[in-house]
PLY file of the C-alpha trace (Angstrom):
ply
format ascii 1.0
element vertex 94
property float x
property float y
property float z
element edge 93
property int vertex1
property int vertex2
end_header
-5.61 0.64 -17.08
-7.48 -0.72 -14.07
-10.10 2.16 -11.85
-9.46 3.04 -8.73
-11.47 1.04 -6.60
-14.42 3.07 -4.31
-13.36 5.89 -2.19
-15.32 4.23 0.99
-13.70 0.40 -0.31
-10.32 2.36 -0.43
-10.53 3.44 3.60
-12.31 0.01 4.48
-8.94 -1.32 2.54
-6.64 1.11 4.26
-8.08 0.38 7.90
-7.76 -3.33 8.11
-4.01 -2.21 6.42
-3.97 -0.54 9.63
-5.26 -2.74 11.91
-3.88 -6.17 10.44
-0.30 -3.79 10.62
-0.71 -1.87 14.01
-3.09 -4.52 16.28
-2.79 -7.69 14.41
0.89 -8.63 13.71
2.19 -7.51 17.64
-0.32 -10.22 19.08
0.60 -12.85 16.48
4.16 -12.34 16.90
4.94 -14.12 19.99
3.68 -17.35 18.62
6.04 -19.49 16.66
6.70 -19.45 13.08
6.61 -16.12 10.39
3.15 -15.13 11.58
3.85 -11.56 12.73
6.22 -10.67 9.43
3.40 -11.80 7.58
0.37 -10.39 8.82
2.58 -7.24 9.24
3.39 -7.22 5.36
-0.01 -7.95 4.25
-0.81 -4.72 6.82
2.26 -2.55 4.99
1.28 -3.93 1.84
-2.62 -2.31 2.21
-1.72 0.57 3.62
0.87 1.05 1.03
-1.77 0.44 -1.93
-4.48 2.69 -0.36
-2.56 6.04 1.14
-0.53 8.61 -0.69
0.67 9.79 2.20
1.81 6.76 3.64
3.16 5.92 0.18
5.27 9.20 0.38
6.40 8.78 3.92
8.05 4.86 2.73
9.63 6.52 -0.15
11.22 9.22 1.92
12.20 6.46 4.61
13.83 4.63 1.58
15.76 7.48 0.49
17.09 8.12 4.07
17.92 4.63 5.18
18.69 2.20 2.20
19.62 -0.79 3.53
15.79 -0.43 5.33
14.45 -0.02 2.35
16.23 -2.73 0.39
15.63 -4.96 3.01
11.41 -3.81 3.12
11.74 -4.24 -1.30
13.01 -7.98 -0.29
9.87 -8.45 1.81
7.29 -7.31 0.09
8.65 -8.35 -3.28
8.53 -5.17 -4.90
8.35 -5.31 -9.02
10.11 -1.75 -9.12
13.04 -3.24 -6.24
13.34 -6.39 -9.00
13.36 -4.19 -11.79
16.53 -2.20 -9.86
18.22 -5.54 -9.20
18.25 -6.75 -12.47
19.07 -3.36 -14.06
22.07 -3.53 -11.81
23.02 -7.16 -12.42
23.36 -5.82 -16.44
25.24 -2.82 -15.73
27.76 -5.20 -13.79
28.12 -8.09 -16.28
28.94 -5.02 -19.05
0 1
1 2
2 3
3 4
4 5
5 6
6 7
7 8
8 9
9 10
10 11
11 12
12 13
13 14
14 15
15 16
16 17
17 18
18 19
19 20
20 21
21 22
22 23
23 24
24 25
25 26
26 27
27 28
28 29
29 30
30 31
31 32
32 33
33 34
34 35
35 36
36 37
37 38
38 39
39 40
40 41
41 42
42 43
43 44
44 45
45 46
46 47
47 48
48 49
49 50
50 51
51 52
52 53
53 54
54 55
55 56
56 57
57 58
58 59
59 60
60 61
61 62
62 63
63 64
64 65
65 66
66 67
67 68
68 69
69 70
70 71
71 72
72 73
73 74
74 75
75 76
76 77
77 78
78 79
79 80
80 81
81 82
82 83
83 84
84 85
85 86
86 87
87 88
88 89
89 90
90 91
91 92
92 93
């Protein structure tokens, strides 16, 4: 079982979540290519990691809009999203 890192490297890891997420991806969007959708997952993906809260607010937004969620599994290639798709890929062959 791995620690939890530093409470003061947690919040240096949740702000750039934030600011990669919130300041970051809008400016890089315009430009050509994926940059936005990447810089905003790497953002989602920190913030995600280092806040409860915000942890609890994406699992609520899941619940409430599924395809969102699905879609936001897809993206950030979420082991508990593959675990679902594969658990219903058995239940289907059967």
């Amino acid at each position: 079982m791995r620690r939890p890192p530093h409470p003061v490297i947690r919040v240096a890891l949740l702000a750039l979540g934030v600011l990669l997420f919130a300041v970051v991806a809008p400016l890089v969007s315009p430009l050509p290519g994926p940059g936005g959708t990447v810089v905003a997952t790497a953002g989602l993906v920190l913030i995600l990691r280092n806040s409860v809260w915000a942890r609890h607010r994406f699992v609520r937004m899941k619940a409430r809009w599924p395809r969102v969620g699905a879609f936001l599994d897809r993206v950030l290639v979420r082991a508990s999203a593959r675990r679902r798709r594969q658990r219903a890929k058995t239940l289907a062959a059967n």
